[in-house]
N, C-alpha and C positions, 0 to 999 in steps of 0.2 A: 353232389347235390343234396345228399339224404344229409350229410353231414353240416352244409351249411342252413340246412331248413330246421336242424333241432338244436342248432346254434341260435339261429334267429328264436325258437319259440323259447328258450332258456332266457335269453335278455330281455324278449318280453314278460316273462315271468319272475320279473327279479321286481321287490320294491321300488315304485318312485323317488324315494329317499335315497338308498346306494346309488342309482344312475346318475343322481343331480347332486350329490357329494360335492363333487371337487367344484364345480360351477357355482356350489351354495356358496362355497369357503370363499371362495373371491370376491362375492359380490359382497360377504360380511366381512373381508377386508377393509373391503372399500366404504363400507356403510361404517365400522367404527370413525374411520377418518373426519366424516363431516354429517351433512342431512341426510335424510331418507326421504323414498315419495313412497307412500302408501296406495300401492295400486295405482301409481301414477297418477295421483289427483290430491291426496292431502299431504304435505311437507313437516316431518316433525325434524328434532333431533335427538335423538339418541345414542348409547351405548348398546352396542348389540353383542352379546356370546352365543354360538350355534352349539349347540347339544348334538350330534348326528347316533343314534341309535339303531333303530330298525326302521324307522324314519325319521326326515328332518322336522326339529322344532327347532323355533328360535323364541329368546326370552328379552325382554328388555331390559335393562339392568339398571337405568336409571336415565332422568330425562337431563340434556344439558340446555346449557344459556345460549340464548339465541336470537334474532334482531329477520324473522321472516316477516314478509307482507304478504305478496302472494302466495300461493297454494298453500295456506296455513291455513290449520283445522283447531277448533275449539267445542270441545263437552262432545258433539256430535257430531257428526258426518253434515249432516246436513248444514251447519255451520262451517259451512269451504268459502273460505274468500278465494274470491278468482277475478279482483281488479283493487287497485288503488282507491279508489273510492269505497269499495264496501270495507276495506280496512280500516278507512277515515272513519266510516260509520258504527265501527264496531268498538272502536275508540272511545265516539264519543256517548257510546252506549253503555260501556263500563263506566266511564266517570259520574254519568248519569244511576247505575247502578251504586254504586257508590254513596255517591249522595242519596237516593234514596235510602243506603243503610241508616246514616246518620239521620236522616228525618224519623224513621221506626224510632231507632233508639230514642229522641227527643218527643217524638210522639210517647214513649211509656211512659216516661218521666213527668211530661204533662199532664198524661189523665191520673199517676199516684196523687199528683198533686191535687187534681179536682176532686176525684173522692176520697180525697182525705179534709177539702175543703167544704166540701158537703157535710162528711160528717162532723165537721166542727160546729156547720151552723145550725145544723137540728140538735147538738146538744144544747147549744146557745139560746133554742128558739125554747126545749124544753125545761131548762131553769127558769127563766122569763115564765113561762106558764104557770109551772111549779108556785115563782113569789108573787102572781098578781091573783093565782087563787087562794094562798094564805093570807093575801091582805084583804081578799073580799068578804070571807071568815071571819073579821072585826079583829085578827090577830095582829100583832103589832111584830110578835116574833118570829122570822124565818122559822122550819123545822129544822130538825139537826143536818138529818139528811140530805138536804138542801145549801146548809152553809157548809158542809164538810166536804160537799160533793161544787160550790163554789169556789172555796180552796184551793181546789188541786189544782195542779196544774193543765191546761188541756194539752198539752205538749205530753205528760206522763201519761196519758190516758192512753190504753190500748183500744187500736182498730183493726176489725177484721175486715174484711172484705165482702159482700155479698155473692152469690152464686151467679150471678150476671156481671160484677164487678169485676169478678176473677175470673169468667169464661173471656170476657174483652180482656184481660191483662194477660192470657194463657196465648191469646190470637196475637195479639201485638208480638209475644215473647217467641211464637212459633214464625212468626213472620220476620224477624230479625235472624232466629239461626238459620232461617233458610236461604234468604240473599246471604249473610255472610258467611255460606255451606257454597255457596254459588262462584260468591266472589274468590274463594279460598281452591277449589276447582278452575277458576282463570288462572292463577297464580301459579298451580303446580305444571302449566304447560310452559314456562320460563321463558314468554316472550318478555323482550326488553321493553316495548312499546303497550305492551298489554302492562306490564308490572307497574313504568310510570303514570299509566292511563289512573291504575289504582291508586298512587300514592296524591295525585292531582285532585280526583276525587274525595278521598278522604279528607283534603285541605280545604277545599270548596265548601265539603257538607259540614265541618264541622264551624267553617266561620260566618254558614249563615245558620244554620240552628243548633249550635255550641254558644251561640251570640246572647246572654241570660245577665240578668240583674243578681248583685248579690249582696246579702245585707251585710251590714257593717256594722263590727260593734261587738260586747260580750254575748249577746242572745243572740245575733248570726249565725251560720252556718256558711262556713267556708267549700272550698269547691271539692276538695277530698270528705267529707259530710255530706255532701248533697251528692256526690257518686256512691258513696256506698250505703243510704239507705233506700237507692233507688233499687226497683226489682228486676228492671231487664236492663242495667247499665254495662 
């Protein structure tokens, strides 16, 4: 009896890790093979290698390709589908994400445009000023300043931006890395349904606000021009 009681208190005194050894090994057999549930409630796929030390750790090794609906988890816990319908719904939440990328993007583009359209007309409005108060002067002749600075080109002229001009154009630009910091986080969980959800979206949003006029002609500006002097393109 003495002998089997400091038997017993020896195996209780061994790490959880050594007891659960062999039991780990099998079920990370079996978890390379195909999915995993996490605590019985979210279903990813992965690669799994066991490490057994002084206790057990397991690592993940990298995520695989995969076609789950139920018990599939995304960003959080708390995003557990657990029916056919909220997978429907999360569907058509990424594509909707999505297209809200393309709208940001098409929204920077549009407001470089507006204040850059503003500042064209207060130069416009200030030459205009400049020559109807040199002609109330009884002058006949512009100043130099005035016809050298008509000259030029407004297209060469450089614009800065105003300190409110560029705090909106810093929000727009943070509000685009972050849905497509979002969208790129769906993507690394390798659903097949979440992946084409994405590429569905990207099509949608870019052929209703990718949808723009372009000039035509020597003084246009073709469509690789108008991407790259955009600032959050």
């Amino acid at each position: 009896m003495a002998m089997s009681s400091a038997s017993m208190e020896m195996s209780s005194m061994m790490p959880t890790g050594t007891a659960m050894a062999p039991m780990a090994s099998s079920t990370g057999m079996a978890g390379d093979m195909g999915g995993m549930s996490m605590g019985g409630s979210c279903k990813i796929s992965v690669s799994l290698s066991f490490i057994f030390r002084a206790r057990q750790s397991l690592t993940c090794d990298k995520m695989l390709w995969n076609w789950y609906t139920v018990d599939a988890c995304f960003v959080a816990r708390s995003w557990h589908i657990t029916s056919k319908g909220m997978f429907a719904g999360s569907c058509i939440g990424v594509i909707l994400l999505v297209v809200a990328l393309e709208f940001l993007r098409r929204a920077g583009k549009e407001y470089d445009h507006y204040i850059v359209a503003q500042h064209t007309k207060s130069l416009a409005t200030t030459s205009a000023s400049a020559s109807s108060a040199s002609f109330d002067h009884g002058t006949s002749k512009v100043p130099a300043a005035a016809s050298s600075a008509a000259c030029v080109p407004i297209a060469a002229a450089k614009f800065r931006p105003s300190i409110v001009q560029q705090a909106i154009r810093a929000l727009l630009h943070m509000l685009q890395f972050a849905v497509a910091y979002f969208v790129m986080l769906l993507a690394m969980y390798y659903n097949g349904y979440i992946i084409i959800c994405i590429f569905i979206g990207a099509y949608l949003g870019y052929f209703i606000f990718g949808w723009e006029s372009f000039s035509v002609g020597q003084g246009g500006r073709n469509r690789m021009q108008e991407n790259a002097t955009v600032c959050c393109g």
